[in-house]
N, CA, C and O atoms as CSV, one atom per row, in Angstrom:
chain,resi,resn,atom,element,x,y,z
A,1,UNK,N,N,213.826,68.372,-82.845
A,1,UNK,CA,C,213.889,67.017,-82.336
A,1,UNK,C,C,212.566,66.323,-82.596
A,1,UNK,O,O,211.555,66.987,-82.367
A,2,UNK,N,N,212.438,65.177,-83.008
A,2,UNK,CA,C,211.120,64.339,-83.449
A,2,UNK,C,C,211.136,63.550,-82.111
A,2,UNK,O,O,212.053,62.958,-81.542
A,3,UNK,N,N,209.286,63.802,-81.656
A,3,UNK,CA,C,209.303,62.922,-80.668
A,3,UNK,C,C,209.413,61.437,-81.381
A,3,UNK,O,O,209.458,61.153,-82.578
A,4,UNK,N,N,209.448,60.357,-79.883
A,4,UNK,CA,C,208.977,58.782,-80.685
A,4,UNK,C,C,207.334,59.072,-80.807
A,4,UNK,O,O,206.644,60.061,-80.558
A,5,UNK,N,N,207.075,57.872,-81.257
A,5,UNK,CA,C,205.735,57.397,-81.605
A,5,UNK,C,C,205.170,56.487,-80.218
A,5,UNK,O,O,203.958,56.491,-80.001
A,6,UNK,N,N,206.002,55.793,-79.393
A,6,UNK,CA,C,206.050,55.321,-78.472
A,6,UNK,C,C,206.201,55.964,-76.994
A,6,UNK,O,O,205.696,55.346,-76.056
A,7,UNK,N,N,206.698,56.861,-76.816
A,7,UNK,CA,C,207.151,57.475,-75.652
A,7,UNK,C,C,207.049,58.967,-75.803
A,7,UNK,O,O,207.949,59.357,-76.546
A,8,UNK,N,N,206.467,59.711,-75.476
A,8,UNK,CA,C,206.473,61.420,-75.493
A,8,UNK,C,C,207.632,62.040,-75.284
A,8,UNK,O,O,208.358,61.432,-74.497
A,9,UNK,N,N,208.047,62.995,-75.691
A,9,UNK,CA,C,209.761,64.049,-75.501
A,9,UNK,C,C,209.883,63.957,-74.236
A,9,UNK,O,O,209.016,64.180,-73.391
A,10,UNK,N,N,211.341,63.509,-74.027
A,10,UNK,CA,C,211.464,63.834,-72.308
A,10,UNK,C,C,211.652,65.217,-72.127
A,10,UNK,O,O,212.332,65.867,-72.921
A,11,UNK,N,N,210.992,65.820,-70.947
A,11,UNK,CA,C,211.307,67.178,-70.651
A,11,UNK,C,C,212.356,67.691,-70.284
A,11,UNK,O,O,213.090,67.037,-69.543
A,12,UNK,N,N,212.756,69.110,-70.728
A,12,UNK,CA,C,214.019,70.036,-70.445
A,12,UNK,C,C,213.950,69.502,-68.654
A,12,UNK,O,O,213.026,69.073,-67.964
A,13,UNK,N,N,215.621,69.824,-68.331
A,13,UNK,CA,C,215.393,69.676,-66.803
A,13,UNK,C,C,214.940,71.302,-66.439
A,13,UNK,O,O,214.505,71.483,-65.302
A,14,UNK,N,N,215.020,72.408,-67.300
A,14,UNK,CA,C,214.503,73.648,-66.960
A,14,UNK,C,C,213.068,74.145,-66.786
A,14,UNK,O,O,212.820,75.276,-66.368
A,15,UNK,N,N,211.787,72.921,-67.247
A,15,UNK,CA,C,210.716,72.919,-67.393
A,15,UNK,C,C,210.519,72.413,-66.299
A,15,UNK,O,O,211.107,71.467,-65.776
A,16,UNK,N,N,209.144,73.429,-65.677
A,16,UNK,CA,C,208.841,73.007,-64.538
A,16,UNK,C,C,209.160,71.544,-63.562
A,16,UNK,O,O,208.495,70.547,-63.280
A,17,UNK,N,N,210.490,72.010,-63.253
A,17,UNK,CA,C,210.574,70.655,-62.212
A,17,UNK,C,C,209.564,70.190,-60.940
A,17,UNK,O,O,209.411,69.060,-60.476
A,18,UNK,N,N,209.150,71.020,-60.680
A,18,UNK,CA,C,207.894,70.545,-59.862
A,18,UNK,C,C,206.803,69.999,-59.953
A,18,UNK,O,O,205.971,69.664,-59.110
A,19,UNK,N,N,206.862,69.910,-61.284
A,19,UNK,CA,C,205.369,69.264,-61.610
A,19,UNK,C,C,205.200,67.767,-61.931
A,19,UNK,O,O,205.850,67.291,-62.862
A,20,UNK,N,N,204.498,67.127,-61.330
A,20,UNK,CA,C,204.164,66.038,-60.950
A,20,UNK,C,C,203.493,65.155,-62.221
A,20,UNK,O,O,202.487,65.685,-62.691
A,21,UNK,N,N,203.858,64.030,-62.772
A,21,UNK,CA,C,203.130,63.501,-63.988
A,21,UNK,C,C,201.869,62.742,-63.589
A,21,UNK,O,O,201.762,61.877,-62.720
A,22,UNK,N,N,201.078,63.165,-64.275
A,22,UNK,CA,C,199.767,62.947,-64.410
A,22,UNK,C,C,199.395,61.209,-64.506
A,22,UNK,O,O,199.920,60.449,-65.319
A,23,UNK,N,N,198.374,60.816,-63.477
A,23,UNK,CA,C,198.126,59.280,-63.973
A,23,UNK,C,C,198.445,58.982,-65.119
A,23,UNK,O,O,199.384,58.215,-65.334
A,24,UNK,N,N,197.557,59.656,-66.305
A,24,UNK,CA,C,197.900,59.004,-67.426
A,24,UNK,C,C,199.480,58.997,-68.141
A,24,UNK,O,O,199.881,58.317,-69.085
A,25,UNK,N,N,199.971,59.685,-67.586
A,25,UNK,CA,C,201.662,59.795,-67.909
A,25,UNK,C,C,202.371,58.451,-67.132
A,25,UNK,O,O,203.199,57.743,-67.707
A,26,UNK,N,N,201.941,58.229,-65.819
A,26,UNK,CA,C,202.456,57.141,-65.208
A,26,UNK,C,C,201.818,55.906,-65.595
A,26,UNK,O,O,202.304,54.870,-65.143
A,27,UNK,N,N,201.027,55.852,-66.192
A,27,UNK,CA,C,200.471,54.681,-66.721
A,27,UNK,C,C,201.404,54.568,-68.280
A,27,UNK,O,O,202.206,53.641,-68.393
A,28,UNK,N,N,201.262,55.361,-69.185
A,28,UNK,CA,C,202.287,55.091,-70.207
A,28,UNK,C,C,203.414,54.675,-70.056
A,28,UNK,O,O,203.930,53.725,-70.645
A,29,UNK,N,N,204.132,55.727,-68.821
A,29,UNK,CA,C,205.315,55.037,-68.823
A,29,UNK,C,C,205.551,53.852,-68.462
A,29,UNK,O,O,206.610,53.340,-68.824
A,30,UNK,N,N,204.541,53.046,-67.584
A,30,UNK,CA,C,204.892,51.623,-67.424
A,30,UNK,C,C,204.180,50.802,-67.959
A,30,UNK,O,O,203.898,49.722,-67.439
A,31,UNK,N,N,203.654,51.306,-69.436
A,31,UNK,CA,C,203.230,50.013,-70.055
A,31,UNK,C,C,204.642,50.287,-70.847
A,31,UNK,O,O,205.312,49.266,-70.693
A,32,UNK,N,N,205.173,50.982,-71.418
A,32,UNK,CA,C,206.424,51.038,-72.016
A,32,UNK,C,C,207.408,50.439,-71.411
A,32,UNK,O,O,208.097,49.644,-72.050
A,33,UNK,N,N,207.714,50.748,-69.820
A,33,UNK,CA,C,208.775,49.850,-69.666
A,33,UNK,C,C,208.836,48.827,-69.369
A,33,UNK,O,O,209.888,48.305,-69.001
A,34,UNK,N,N,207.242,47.977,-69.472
A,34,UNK,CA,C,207.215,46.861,-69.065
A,34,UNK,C,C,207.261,46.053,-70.422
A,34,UNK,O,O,207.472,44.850,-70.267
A,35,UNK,N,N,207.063,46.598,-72.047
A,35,UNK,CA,C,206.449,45.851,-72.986
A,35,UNK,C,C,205.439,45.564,-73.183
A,35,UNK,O,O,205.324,44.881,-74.201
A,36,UNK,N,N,204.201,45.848,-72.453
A,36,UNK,CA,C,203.258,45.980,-72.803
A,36,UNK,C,C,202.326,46.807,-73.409
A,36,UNK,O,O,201.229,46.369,-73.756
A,37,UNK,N,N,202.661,47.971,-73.572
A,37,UNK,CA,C,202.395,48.774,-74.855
A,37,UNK,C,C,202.242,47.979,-75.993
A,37,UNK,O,O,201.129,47.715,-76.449
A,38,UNK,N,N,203.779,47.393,-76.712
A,38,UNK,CA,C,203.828,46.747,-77.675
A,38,UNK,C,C,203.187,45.632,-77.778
A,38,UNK,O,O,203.100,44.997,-78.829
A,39,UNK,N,N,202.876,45.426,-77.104
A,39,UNK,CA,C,201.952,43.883,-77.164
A,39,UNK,C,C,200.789,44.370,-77.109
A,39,UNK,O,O,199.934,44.056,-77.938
A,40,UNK,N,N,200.652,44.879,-76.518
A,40,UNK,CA,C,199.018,46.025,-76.738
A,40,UNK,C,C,198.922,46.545,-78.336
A,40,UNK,O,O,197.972,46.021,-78.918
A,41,UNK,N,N,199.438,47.148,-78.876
A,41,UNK,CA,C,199.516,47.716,-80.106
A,41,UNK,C,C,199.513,46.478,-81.176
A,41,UNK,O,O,198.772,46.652,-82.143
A,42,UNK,N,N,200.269,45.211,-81.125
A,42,UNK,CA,C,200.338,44.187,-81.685
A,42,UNK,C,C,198.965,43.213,-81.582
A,42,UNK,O,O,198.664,42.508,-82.546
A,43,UNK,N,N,198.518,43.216,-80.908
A,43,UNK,CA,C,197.067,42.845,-80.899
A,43,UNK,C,C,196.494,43.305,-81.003
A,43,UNK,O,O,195.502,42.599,-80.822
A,44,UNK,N,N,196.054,44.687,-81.329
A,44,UNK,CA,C,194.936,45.974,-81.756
A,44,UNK,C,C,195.487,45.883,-83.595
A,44,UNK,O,O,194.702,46.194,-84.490
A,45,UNK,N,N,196.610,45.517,-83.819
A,45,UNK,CA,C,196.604,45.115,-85.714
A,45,UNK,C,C,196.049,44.045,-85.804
A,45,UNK,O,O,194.972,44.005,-86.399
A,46,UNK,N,N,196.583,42.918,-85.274
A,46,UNK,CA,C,195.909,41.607,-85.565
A,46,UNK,C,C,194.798,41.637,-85.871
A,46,UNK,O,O,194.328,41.285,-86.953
A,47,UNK,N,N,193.682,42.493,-84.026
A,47,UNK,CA,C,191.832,42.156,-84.351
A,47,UNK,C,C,191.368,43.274,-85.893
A,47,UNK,O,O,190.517,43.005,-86.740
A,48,UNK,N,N,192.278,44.542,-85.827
A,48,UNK,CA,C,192.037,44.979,-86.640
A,48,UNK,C,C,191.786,44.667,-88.383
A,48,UNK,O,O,190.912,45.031,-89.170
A,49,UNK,N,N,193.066,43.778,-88.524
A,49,UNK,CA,C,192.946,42.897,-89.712
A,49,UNK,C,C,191.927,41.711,-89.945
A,49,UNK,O,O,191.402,41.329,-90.991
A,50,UNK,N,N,191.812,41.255,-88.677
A,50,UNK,CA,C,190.705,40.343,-88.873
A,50,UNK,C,C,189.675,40.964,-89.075
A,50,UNK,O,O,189.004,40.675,-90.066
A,51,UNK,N,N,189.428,41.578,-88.549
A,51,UNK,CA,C,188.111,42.013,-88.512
A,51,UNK,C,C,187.566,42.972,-90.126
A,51,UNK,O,O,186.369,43.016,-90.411
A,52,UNK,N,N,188.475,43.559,-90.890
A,52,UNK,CA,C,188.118,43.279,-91.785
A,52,UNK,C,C,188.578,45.269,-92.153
A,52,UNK,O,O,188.425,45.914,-93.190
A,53,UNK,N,N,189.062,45.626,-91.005
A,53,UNK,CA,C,189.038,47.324,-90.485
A,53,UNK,C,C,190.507,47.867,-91.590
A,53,UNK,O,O,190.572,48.815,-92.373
A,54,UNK,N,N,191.258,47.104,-91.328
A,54,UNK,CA,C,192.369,47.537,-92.103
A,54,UNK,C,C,192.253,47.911,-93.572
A,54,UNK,O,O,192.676,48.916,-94.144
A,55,UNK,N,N,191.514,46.762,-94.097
A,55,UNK,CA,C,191.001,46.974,-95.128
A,55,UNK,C,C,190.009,48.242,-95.955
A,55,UNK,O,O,190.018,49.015,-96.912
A,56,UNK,N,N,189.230,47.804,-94.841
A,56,UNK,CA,C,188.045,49.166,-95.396
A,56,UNK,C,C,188.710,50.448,-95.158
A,56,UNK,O,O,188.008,51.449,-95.303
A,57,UNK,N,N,190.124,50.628,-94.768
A,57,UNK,CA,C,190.790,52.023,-94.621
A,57,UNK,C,C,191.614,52.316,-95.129
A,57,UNK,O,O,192.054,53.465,-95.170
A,58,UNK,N,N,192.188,51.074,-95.821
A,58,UNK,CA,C,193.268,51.214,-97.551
A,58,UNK,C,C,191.444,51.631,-98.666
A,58,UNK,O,O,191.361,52.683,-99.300
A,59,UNK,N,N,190.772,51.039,-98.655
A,59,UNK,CA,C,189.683,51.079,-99.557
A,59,UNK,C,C,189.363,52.559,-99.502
A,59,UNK,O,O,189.383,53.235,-100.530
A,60,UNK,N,N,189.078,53.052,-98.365
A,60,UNK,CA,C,188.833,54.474,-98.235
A,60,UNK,C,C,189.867,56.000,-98.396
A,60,UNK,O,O,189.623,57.207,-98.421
A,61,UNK,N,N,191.236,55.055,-98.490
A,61,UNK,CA,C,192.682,55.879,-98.632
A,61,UNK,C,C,192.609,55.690,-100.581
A,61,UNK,O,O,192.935,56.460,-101.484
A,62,UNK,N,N,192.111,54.502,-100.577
A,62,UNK,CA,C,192.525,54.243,-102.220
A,62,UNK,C,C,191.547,55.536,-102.930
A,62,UNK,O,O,191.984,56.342,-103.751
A,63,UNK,N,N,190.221,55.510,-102.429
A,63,UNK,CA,C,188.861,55.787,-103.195
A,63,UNK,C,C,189.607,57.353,-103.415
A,63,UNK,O,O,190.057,57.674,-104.515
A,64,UNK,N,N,189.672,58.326,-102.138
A,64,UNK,CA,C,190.186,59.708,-102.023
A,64,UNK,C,C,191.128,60.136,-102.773
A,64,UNK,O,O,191.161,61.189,-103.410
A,65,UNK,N,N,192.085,59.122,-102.683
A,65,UNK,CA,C,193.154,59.118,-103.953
A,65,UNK,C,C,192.812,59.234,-104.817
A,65,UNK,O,O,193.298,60.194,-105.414
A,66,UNK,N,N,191.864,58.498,-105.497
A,66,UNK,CA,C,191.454,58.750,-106.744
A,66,UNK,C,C,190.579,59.722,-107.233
A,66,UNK,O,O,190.315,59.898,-108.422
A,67,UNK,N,N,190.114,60.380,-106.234
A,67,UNK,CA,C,188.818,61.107,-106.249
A,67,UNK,C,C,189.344,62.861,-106.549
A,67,UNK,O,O,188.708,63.728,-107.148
A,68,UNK,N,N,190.763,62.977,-105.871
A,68,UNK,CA,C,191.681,63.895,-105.502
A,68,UNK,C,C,192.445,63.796,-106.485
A,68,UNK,O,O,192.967,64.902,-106.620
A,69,UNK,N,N,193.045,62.668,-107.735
A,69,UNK,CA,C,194.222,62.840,-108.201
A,69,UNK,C,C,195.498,62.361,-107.439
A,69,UNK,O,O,196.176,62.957,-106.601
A,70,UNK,N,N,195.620,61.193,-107.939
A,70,UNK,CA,C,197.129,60.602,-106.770
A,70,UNK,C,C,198.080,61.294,-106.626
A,70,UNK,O,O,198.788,61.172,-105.626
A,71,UNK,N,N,198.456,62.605,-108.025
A,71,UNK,CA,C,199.702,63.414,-107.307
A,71,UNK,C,C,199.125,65.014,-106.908
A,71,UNK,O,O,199.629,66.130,-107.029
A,72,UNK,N,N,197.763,64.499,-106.356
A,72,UNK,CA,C,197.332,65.798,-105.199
A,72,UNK,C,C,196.905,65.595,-104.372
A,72,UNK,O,O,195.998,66.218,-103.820
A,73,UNK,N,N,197.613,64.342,-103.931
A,73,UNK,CA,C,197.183,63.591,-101.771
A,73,UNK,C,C,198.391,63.680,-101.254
A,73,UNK,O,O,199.389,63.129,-101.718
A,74,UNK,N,N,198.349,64.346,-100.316
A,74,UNK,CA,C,199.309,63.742,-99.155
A,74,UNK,C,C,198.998,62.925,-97.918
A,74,UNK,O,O,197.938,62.645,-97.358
A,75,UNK,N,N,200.202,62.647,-97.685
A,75,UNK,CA,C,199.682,61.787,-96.313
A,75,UNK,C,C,198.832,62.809,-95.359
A,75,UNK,O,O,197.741,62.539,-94.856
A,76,UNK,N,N,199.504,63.959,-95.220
A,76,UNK,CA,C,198.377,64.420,-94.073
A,76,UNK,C,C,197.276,64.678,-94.435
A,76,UNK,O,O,196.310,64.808,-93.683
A,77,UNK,N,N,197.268,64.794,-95.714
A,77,UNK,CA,C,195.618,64.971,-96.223
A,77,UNK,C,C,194.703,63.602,-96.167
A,77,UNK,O,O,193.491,63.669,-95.965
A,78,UNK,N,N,195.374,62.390,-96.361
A,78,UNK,CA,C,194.856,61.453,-95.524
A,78,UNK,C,C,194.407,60.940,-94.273
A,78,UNK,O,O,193.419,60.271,-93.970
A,79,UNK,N,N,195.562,61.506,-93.475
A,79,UNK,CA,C,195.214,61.362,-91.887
A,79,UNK,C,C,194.126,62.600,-91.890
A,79,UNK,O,O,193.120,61.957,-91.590
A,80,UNK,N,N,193.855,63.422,-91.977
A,80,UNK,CA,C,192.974,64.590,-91.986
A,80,UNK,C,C,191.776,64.021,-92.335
A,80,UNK,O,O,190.792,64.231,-91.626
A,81,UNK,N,N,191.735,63.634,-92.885
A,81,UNK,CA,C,190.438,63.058,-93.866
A,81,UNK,C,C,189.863,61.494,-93.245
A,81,UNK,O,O,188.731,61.108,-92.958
A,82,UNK,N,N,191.136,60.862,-93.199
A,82,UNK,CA,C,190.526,59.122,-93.287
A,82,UNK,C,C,190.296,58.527,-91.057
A,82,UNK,O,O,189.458,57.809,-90.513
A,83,UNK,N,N,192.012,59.629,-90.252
A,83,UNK,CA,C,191.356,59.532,-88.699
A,83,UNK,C,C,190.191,59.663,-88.372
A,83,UNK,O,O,189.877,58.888,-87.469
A,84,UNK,N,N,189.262,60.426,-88.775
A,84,UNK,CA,C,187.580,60.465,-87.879
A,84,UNK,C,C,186.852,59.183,-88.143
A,84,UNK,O,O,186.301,58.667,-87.170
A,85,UNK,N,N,186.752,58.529,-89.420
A,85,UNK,CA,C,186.133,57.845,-89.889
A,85,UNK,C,C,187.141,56.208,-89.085
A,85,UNK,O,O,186.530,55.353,-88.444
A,86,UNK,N,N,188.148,56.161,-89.251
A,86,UNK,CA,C,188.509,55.506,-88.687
A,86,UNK,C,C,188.600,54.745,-87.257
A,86,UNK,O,O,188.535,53.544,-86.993
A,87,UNK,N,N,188.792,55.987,-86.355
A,87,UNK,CA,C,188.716,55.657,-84.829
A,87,UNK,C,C,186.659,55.633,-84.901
A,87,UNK,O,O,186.166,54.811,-84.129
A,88,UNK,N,N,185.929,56.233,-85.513
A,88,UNK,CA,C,184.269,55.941,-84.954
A,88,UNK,C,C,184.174,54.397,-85.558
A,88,UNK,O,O,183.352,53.728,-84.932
A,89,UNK,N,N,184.712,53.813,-86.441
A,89,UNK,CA,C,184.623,52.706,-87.263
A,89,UNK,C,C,185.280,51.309,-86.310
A,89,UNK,O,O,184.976,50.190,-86.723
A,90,UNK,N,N,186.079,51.405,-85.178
A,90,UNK,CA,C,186.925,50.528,-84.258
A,90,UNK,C,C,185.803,49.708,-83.993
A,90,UNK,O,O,184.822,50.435,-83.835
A,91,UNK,N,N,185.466,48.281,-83.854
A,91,UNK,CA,C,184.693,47.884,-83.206
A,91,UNK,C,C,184.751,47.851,-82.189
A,91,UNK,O,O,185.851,48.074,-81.685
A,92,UNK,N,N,183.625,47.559,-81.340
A,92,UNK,CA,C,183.371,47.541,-79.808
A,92,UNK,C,C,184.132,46.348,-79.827
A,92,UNK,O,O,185.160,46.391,-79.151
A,93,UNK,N,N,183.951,45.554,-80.280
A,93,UNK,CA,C,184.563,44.537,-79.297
A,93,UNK,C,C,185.900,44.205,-79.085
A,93,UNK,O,O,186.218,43.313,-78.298
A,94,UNK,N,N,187.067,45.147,-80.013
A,94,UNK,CA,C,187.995,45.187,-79.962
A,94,UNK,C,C,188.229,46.323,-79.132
A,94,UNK,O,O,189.385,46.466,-78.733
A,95,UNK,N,N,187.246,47.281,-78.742
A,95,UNK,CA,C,188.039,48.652,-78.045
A,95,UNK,C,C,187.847,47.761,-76.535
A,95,UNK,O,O,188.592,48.058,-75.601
A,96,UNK,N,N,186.651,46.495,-76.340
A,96,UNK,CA,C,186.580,46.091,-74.881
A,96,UNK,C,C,187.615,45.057,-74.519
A,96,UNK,O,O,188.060,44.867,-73.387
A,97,UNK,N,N,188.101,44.104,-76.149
A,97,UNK,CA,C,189.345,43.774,-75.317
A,97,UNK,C,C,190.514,44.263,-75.012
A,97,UNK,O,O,191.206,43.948,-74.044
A,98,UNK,N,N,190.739,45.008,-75.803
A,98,UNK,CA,C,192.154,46.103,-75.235
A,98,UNK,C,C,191.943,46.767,-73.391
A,98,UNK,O,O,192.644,46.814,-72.380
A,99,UNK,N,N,190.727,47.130,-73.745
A,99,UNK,CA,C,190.642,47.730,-72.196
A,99,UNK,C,C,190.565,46.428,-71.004
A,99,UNK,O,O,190.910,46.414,-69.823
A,100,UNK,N,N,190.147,45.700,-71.608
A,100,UNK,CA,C,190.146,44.684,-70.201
A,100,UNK,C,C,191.767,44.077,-70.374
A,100,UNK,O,O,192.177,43.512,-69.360
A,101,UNK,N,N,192.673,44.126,-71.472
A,101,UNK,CA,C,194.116,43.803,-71.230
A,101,UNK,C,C,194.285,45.063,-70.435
A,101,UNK,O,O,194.734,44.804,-69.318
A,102,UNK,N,N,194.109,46.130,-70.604
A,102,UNK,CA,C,195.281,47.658,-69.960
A,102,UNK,C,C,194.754,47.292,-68.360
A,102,UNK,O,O,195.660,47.166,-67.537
A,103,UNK,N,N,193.134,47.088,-67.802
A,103,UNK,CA,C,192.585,46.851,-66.846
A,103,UNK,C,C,193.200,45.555,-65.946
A,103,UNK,O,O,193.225,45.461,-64.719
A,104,UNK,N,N,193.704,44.552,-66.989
A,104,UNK,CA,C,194.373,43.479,-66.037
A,104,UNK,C,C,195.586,43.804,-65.757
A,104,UNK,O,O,196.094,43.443,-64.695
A,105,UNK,N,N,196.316,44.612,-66.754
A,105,UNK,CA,C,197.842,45.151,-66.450
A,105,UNK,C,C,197.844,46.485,-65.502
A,105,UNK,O,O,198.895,47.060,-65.218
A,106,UNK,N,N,196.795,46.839,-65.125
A,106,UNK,CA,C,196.826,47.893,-64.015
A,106,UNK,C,C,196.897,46.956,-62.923
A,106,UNK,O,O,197.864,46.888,-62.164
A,107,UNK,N,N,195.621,46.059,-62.832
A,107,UNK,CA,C,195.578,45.676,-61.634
A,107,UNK,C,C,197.350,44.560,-60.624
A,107,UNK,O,O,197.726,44.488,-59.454
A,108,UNK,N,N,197.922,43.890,-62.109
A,108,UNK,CA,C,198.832,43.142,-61.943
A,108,UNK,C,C,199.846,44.041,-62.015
A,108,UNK,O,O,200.899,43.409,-62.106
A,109,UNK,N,N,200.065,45.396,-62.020
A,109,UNK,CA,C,200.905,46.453,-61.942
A,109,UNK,C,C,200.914,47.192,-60.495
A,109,UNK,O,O,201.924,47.591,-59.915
A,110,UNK,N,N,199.727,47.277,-60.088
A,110,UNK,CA,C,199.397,47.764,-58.251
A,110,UNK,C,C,199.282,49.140,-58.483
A,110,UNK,O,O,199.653,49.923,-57.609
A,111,UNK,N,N,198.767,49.588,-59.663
A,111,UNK,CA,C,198.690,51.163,-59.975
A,111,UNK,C,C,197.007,51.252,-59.922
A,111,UNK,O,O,196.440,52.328,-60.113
């Protein structure tokens, strides 16, 4: 079974039923069922493109490609390679407005 990309596998009902989901589990789940995930994620491409990030990470997917031979890359050899450089590369000022959106949707959530 493939999880989503959006929502984690729901659990067997045979897996520990007692166990209690973790803040950060209850926080996912209600940015998901509120839509705000997606609107979260939709504005983290936008600043990303503006800002110039998207780019420099096709540039850095292109360069490896070539560096490697285009029919000896795979995608995971990309994500392997191009994720570290990527998430240290986020600007600040896009990782502070995302957090002050998740921070206003906590507080207007009562969580």
């Amino acid at each position: 079974m493939r999880g989503s990309v959006n929502r984690p596998p729901t659990p067997d009902a045979d897996e520990e039923p007692h166990k209690e989901p973790t803040l950060q589990e209850i926080i996912n789940i209600k940015l998901i069922e509120s839509g705000e995930k997606e609107k979260l994620m939709e504005l983290l491409r936008e600043r990303l493109v503006e800002c110039g990030w998207r780019d420099e990470m096709k540039a850095l997917c292109r360069a490896y490609a070539r560096k490697k031979g285009r029919n000896n890359v795979t995608v995971d050899d990309l994500i392997h390679i191009i994720t570290p450089k990527g998430r240290a590369t986020v600007p600040d000022s896009v990782k502070a407005e995302l957090l002050q959106r998740i921070r206003a949707f906590l507080t207007s959530a009562a969580l």
